[in-house]
ROZABA-483336 format. One record per residue: residue number from 1; residue in one letter; x, y, z of N, C-alpha, C in turn. Coordinates in steps of 0.02 Angstrom, whole numbers, always signed. Layout:
<rs>
    i  aa      nX      nY      nZ     caX     caY     caZ      cX      cY      cZ
  NUM   A       X       Y       Z       X       Y       Z       X       Y       Z
...
</rs>
This chain:
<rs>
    i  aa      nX      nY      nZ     caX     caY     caZ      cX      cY      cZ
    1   X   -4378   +2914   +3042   -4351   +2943   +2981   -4351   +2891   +2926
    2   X   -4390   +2915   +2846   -4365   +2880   +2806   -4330   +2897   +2761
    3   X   -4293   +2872   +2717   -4249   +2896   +2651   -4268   +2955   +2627
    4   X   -4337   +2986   +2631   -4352   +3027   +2589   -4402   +3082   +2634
    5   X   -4380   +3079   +2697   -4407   +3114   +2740   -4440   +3095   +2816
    6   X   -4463   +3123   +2859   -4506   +3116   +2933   -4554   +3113   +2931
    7   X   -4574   +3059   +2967   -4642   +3050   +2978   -4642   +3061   +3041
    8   X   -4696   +3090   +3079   -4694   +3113   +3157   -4751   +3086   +3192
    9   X   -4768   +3015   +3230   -4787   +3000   +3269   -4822   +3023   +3345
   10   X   -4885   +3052   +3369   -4884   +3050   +3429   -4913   +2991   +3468
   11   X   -4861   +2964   +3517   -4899   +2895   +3544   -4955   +2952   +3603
   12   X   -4990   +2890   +3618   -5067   +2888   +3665   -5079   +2845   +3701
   13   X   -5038   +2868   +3768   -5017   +2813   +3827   -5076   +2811   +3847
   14   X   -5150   +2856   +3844   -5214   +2860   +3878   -5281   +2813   +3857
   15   X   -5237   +2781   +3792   -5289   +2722   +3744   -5230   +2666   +3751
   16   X   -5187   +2676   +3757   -5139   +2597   +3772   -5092   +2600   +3804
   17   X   -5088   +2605   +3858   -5004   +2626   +3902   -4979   +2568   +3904
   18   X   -4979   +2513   +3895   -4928   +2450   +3904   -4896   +2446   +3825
   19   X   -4938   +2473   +3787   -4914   +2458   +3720   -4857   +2528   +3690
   20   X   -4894   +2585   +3713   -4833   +2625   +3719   -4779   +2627   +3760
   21   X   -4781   +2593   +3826   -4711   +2608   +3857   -4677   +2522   +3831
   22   X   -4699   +2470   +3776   -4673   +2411   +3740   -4633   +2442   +3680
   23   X   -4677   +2492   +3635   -4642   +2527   +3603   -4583   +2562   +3616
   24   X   -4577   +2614   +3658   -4533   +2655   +3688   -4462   +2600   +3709
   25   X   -4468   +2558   +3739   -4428   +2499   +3758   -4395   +2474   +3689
   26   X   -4434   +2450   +3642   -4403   +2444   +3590   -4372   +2485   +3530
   27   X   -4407   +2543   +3551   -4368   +2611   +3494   -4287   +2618   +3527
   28   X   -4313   +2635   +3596   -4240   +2632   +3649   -4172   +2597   +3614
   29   X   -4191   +2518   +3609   -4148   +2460   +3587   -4126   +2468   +3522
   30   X   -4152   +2535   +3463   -4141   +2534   +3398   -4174   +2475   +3370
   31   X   -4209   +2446   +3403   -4263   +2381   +3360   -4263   +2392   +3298
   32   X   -4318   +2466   +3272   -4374   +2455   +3235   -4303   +2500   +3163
   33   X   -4255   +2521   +3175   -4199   +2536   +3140   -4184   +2497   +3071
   34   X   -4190   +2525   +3027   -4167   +2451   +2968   -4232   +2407   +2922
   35   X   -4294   +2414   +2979   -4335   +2377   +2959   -4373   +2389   +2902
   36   X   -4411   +2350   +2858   -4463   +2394   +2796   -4508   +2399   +2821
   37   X   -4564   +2404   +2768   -4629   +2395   +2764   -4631   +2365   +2722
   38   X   -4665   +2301   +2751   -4668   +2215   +2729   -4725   +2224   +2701
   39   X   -4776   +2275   +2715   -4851   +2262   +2679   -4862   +2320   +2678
   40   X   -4894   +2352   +2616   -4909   +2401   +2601   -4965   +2396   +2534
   41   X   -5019   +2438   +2580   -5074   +2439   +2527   -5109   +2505   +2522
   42   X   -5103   +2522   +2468   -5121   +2594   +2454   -5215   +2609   +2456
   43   X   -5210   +2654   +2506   -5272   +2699   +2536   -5271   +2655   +2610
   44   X   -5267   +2603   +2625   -5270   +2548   +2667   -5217   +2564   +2721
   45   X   -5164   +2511   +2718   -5109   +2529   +2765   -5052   +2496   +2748
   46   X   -4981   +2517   +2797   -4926   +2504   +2792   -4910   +2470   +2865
   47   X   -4877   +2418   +2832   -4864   +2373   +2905   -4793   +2380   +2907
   48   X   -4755   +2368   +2966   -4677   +2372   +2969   -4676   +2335   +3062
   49   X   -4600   +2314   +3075   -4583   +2310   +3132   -4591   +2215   +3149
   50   X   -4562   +2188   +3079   -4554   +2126   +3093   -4487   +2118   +3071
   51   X   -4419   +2120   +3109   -4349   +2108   +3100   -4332   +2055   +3040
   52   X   -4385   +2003   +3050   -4377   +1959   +2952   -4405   +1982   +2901
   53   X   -4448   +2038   +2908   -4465   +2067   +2843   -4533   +2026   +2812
   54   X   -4549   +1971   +2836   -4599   +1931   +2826   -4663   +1934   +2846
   55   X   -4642   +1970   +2872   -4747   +1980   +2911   -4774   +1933   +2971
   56   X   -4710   +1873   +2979   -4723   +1835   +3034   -4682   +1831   +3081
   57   X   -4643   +1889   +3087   -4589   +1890   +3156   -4598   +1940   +3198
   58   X   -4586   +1944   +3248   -4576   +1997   +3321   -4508   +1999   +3361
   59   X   -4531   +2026   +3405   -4495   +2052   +3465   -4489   +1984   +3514
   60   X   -4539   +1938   +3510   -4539   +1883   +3578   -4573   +1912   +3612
   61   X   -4584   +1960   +3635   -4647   +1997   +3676   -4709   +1979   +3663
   62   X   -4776   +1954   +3676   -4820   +1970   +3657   -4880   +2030   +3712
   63   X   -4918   +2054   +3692   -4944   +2095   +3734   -5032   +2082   +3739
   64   X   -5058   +2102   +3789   -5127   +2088   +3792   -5156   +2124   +3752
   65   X   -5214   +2148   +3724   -5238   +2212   +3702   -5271   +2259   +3731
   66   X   -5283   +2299   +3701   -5298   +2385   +3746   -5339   +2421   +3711
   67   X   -5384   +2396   +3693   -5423   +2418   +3650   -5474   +2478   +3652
   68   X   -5510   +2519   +3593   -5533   +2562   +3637   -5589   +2584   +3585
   69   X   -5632   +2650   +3599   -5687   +2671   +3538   -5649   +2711   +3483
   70   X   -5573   +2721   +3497   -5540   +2769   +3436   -5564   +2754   +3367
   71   X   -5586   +2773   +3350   -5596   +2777   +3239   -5541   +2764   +3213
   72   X   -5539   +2717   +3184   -5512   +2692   +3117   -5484   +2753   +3076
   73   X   -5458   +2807   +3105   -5458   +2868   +3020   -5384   +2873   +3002
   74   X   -5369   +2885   +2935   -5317   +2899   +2905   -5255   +2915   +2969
   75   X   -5212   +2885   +2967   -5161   +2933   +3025   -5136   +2868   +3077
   76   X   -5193   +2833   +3095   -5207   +2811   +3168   -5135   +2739   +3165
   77   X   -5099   +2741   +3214   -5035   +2695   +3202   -5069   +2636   +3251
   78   X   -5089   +2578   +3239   -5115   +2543   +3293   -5080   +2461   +3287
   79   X   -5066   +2393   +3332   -5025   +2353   +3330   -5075   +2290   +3291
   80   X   -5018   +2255   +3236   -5040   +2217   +3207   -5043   +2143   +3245
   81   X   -5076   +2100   +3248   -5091   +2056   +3292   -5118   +1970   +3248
   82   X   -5117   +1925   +3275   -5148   +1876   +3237   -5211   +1882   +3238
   83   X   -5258   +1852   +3180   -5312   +1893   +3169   -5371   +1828   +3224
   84   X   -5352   +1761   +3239   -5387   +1727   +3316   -5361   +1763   +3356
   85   X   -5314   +1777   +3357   -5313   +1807   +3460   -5294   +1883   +3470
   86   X   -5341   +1916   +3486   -5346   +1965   +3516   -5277   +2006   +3547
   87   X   -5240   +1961   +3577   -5197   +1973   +3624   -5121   +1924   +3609
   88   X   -5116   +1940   +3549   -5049   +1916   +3522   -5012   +1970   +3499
   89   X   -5020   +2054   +3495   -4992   +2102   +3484   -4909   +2102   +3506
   90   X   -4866   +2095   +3442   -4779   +2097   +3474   -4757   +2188   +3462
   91   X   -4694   +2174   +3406   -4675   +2228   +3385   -4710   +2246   +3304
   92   X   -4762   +2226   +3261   -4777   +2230   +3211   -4821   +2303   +3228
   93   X   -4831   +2335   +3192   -4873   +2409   +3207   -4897   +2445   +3115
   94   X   -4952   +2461   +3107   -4970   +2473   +3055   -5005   +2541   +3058
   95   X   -4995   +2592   +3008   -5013   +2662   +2993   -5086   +2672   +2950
   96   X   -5114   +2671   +2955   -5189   +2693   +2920   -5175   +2734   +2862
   97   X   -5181   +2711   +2808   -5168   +2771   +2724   -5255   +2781   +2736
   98   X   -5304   +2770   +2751   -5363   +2787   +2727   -5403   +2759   +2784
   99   X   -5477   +2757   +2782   -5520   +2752   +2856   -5528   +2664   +2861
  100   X   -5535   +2641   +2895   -5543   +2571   +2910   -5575   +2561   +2965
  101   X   -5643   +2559   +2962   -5692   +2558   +3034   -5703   +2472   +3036
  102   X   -5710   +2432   +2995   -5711   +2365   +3000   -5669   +2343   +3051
  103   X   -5586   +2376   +3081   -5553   +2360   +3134   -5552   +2402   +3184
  104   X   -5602   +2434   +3197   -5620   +2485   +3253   -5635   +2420   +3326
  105   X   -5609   +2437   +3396   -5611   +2404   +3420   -5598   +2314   +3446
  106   X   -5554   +2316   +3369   -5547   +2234   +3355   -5456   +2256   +3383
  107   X   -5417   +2318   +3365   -5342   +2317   +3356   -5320   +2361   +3416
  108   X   -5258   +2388   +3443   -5243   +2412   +3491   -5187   +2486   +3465
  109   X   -5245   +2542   +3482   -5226   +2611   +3433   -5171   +2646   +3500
  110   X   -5105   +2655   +3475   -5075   +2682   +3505   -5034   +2745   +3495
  111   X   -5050   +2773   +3455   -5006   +2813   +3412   -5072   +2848   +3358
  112   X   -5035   +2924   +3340   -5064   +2939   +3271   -5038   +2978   +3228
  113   X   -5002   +2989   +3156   -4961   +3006   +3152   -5001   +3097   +3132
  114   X   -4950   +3129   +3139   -4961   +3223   +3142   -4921   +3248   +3117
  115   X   -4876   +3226   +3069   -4846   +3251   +3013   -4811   +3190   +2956
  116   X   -4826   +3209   +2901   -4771   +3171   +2849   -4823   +3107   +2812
  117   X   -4893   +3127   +2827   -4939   +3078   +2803   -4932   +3072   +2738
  118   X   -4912   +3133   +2696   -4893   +3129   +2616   -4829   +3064   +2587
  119   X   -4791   +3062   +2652   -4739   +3020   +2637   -4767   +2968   +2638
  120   X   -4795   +2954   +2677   -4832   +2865   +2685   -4892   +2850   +2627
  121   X   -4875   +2889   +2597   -4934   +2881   +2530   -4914   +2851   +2471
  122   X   -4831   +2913   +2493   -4793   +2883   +2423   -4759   +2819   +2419
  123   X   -4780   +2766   +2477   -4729   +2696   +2494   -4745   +2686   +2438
  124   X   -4697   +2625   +2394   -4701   +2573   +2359   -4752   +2510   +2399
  125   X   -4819   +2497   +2365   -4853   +2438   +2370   -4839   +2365   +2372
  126   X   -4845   +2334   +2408   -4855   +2245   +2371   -4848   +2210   +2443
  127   X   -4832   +2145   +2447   -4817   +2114   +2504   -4797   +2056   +2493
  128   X   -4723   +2068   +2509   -4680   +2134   +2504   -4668   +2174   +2443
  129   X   -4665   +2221   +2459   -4667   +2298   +2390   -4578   +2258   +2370
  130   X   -4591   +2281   +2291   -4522   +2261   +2253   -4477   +2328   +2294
  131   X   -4423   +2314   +2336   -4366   +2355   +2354   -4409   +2410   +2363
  132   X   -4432   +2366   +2447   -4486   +2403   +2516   -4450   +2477   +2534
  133   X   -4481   +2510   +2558   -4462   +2557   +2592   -4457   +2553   +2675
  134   X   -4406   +2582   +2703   -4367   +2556   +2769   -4377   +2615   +2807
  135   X   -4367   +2591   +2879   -4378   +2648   +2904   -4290   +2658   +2925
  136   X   -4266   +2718   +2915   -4187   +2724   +2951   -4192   +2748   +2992
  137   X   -4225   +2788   +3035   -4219   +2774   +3128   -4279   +2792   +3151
  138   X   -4281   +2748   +3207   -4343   +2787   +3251   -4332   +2805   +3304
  139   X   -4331   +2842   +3326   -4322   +2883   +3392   -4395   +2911   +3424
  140   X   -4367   +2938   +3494   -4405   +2955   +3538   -4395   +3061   +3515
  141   X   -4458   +3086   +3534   -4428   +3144   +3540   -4386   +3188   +3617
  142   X   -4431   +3148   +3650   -4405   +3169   +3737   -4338   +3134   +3733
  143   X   -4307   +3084   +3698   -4238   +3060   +3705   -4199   +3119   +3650
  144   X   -4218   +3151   +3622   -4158   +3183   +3589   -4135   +3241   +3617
  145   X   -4065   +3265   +3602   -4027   +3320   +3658   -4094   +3385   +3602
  146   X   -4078   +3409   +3651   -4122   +3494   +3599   -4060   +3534   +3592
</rs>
């Protein structure tokens, strides 16, 4: 959830299952709660899920990668990583505003979002955007009562 509406995520344990059940672990903990989007570039992408807001913090986790032939297209939520090692993926995770095949097979696609793509359009830009936009909760949907 953000200030100004839902964005709806489906993860894709079948292109990265260590990285979705890392996620799930950390949504669990209220991690990603509070956090902005530290980088945001319009048609490009929105990065979030570094607790300093800086673009250089995590979880302490790091994860291998899981990479796969998924396309680069608008939607696709996949983990931000250092750009030498392959397999430095923590809690940083970035949303696709537009197609990006240059990181096809280079990043680890776990997620894609299926509703509220209009919202992620309207972020405030920069890095960091002047008074970022945050995410106020993330949840699971199988964790909520119905």
């Amino acid at each position: 959830d953000l200030t100004y509406g839902r964005v709806i995520i489906e993860m894709l344990p079948s292109l990265a299952p260590n990285h979705v059940k890392r996620i799930k672990e950390l949504v669990r903990e209220r991690f990603y709660d509070g956090q902005t989007f530290h980088n945001v570039v319009s048609g490009f992408a929105a990065e979030t899920g570094d607790p300093t807001g800086s673009g250089r913090g995590g979880s302490g986790t790091k994860l291998r990668a899981e990479t796969s032939r998924t396309p680069f297209s608008r939607g696709v939520v996949a983990m931000k990583r250092d750009r030498n090692n392959i397999h430095t993926a923590d809690s940083q995770f970035f949303i696709l505003l537009g197609d990006a095949k240059h990181l096809e097979r280079k990043y680890t696609v776990w997620g894609k979002v299926i509703h509220g793509m209009q919202l992620m359009d309207g972020m405030r830009t920069g890095s960091p955007p002047p008074n970022p936009d945050h995410i106020v909760k993330l949840r699971l949907a199988t964790d909520t009562k119905k």
